[in-house]
N, C-alpha and C positions, 0 to 999 in steps of 0.2 A: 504494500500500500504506500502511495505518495505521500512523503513528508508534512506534516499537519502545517509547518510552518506555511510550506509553499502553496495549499491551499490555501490558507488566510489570505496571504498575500496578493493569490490572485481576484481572492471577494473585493481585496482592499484597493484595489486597482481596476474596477469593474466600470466602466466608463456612462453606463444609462441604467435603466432599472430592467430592461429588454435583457440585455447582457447578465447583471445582476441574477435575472430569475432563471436564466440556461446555466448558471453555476448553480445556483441550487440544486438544481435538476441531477445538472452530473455528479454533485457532492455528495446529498444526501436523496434523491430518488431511489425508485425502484431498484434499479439498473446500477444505481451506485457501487463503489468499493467498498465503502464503508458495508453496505447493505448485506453484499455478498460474502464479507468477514462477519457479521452477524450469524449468517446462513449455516456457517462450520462452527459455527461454538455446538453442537449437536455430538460432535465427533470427539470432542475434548475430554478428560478428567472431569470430574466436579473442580477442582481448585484453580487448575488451570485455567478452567468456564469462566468460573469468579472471576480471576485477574483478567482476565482476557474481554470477558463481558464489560467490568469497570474502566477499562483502558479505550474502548471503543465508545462508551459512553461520554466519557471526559471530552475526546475528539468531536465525536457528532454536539457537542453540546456548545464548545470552541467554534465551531464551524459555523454553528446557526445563529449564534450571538456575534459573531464577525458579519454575518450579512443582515441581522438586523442594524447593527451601527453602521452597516456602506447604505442600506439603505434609507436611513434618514436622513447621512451624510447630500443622496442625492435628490433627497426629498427638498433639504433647504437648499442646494444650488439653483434648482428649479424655480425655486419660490423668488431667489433673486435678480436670476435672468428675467422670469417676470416680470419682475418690479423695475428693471432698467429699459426693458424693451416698453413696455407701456408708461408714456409720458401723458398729464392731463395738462391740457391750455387751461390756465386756469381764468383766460382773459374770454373766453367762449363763455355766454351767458346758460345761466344755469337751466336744467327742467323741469321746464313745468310739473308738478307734483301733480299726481289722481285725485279728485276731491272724495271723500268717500261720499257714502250717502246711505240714507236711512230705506229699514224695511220695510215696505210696503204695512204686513203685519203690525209691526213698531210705531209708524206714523198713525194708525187705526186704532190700535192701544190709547195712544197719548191722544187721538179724538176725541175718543166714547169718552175716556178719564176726564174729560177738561168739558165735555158739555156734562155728564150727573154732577162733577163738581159744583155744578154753577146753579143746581138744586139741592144740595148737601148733603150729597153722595159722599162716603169716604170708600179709599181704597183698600181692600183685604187682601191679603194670599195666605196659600197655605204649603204645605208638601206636595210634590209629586206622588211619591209612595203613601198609600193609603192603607187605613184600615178598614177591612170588609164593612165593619159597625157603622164606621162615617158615610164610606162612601154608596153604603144597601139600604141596611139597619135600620138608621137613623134616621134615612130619609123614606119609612115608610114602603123600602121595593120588597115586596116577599121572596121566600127563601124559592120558589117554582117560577120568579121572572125572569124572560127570556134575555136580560141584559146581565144576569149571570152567570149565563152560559161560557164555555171555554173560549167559544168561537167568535166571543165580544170581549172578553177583558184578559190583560194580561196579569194573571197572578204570578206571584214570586214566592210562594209557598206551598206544598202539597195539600196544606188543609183547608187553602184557599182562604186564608186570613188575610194575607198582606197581598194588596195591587196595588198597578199604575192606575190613576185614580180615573173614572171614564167619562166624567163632568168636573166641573170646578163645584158642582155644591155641595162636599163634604163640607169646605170651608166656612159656608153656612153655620153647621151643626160646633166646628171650632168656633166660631165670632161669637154666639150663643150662648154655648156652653162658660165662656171664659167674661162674658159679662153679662149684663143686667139691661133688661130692652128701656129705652128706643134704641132699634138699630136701624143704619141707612145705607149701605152699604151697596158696592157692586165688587166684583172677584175676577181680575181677567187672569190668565195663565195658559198649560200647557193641558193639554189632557190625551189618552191613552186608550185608541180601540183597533181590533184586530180586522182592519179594513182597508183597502189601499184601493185606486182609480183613480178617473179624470175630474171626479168632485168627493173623494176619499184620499185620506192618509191615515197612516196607524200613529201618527202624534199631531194632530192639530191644536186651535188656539182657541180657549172656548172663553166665553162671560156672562160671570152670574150678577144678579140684581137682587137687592133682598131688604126690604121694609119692613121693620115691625113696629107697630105700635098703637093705640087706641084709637076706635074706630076706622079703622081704613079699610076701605072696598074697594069695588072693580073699577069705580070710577077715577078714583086716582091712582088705579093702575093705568087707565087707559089714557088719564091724561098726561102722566109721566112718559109714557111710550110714543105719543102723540109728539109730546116737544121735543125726545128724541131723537126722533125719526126725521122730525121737520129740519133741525139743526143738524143730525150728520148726514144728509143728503142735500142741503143747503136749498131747501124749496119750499118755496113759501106757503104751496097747499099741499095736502095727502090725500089719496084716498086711503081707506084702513080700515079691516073690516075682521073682526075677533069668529074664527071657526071653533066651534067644540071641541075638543079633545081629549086625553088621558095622558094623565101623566103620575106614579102615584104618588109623588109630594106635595101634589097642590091638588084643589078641589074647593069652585073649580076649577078648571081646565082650559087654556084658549091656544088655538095656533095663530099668528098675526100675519095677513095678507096685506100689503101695499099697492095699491096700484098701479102700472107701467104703461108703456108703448113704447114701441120700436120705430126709430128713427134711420134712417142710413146704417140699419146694421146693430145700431147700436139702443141700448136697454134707458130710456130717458123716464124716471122714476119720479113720482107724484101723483100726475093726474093719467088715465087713456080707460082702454078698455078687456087688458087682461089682468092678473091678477099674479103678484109672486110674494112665495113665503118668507118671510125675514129670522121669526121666533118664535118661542113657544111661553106660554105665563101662566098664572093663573092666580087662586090666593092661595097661602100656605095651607098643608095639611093640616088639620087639629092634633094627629100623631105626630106630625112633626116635630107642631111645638111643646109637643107631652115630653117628647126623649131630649128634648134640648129644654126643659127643665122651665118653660114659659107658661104662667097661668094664661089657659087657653079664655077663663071667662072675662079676663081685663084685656089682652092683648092679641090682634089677631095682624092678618099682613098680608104681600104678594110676595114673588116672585120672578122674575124672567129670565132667561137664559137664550143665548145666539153665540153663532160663532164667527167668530173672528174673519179667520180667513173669508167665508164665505161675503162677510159685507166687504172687504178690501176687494176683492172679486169684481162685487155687485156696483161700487161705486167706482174704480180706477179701471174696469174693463179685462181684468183678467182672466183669460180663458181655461186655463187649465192647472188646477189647487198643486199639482206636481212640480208647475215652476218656481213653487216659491220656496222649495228645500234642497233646489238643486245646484247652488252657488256657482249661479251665473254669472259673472259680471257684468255682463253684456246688459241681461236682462233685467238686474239694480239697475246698471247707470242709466237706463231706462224707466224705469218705474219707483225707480227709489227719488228719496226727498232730501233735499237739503240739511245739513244734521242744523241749522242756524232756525230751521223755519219751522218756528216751534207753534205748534197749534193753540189759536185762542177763539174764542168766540167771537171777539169783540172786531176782528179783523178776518175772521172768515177761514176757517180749519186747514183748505188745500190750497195748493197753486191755483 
């Protein structure tokens, strides 16, 4: 076997990292000398194996620590030649920076938040990860409803205790729980079902509404939703018309229809002569307010709930709820909003 020094040597002399890795190959590869004096320790004494074994190890170990110091040796001449060959003018005026811009979702958020604001609405949230009690329980859904099932919620336990929560109105039953009514409240966040398409995803953006307090009806449920609607669609008239429904934490029940027409294509919301769904409401259950610890004969209340996404859809023209989790750029610096253009009433929500 060739002299250990003169291997080194030649690692230590290895002119690019090409070169560098064909010594390795020949030093310590397969095919190697090294490799093939490994091969004959088989034939040896035991003691002779030993020295022999250990003398061959000390070598391969010289050898590879020698081409790991050539090779970062030529790692920084690299990095230098670089730095000499690339000169920057520094008299060339600078680049223009990306502006970022805000999401679609985000700017709708800080909507809906800044018009209940302006009726004294406050802001809740809660966990993602729910407990069964909050997120079923609590709100009145029986243990045989079909929004239990596997094939709608993502559990994260076998005993189906713990989910990704499939509404924001668990947070309800926490705001409740954790104080003493009037509450005024709206809940926007993330929410968790096992559905995906061109108007599904398995995490969308959902928002809850939630009033409690003495005497209130359906009528200032509907007026609430009325100046709503008027303000985040910025139109002066509605039509709006409350369908019956089922839902089991409130009772009653309403689905909320808006009125539209189509224009060049496009969805112009207020006044015509079809009809599209926005939300769903109703007044609180009386179990509701039983498990969240509210005397149901002093204090009663609504509810409503809408999704996010779906109105950023309905009012910026977005065709398909899939573009909005697929970090486009293209399709922010398109529909995304200025992060400076902060939504107010007073001066009118969008661009």
């Amino acid at each position: 076997m060739a002299d250990i020094r003169e291997l080194i040597q030649k690692v230590s002399l290895a002119k690019n990292k090409l070169e560098l890795q064909n010594l390795k190959t020949q030093f310590l590869g397969k095919n190697s000398q090294i490799n093939q004096e490994f091969k004959k320790l088989g034939s040896l004494n035991e003691d002779e194996r030993k020295v022999k074994a250990t003398s061959l190890n000390n070598e391969k170990q010289k050898i590879s620590e020698a081409i790991n110091i050539r090779l970062k040796e030529l790692e920084k001449l690299e990095i230098n030649e670089k730095l000499q060959k690339d000169k920057v003018d520094v008299t060339l005026p600078a680049r223009e920076r990306p502006n970022g811009k805000i999401h679609p979702v985000s700017q709708v958020i800080d909507e809906i938040s800044s018009i209940f604001s302006e009726i004294g609405f406050s802001v809740e949230e809660g966990p993602d990860v729910e407990s069964e009690y909050n997120n079923f329980t609590a709100l009145n859904t029986p243990e045989d409803h079909p929004a239990r099932d596997m094939h709608d919620t993502f559990y994260l336990d076998k005993n189906k205790k713990i989910l990704l929560r499939t509404h924001t109105s668990p947070v309800q039953i926490r705001t409740m729980l954790s104080g003493n009514p009037p509450f005024k409240i709206i809940v926007p966040g993330r929410t968790y079902r096992c559905d995906s398409d061109q108007t599904h995803s398995p995490m969308f953006h959902q928002l809850e509404g939630l009033h409690i307090d003495k005497n209130i009806t359906m009528g200032h449920l509907k007026g609430c939703l009325d100046y709503f609607i008027k303000e985040f669609f910025e139109v002066k008239k509605i039509r709006m018309r409350f369908r019956p429904s089922h839902f089991p934490f409130t009772e009653p029940s309403a689905e909320v229809d808006i009125g539209y027409k189509l224009e060049n294509g496009r969805i112009i919301v207020g006044e015509g002569d079809k009809w599209l769904e926005v939300l769903g409401c109703g007044m609180v259950h009386p179990n509701v307010l039983k498990n969240a610890k509210i005397n149901t004969k002093i204090f009663q209340g609504f509810a409503f709930g809408m999704g996010i996404d779906r109105l950023a859809m309905l009012k910026y023209g977005i065709n398909d709820l899939r573009s909005f989790f697929e970090t486009d750029y293209r399709w922010l610096n398109y529909f995304g909003f200025d992060p400076l253009d902060v939504p107010t009433n007073y001066r009118g929500l969008s661009r």
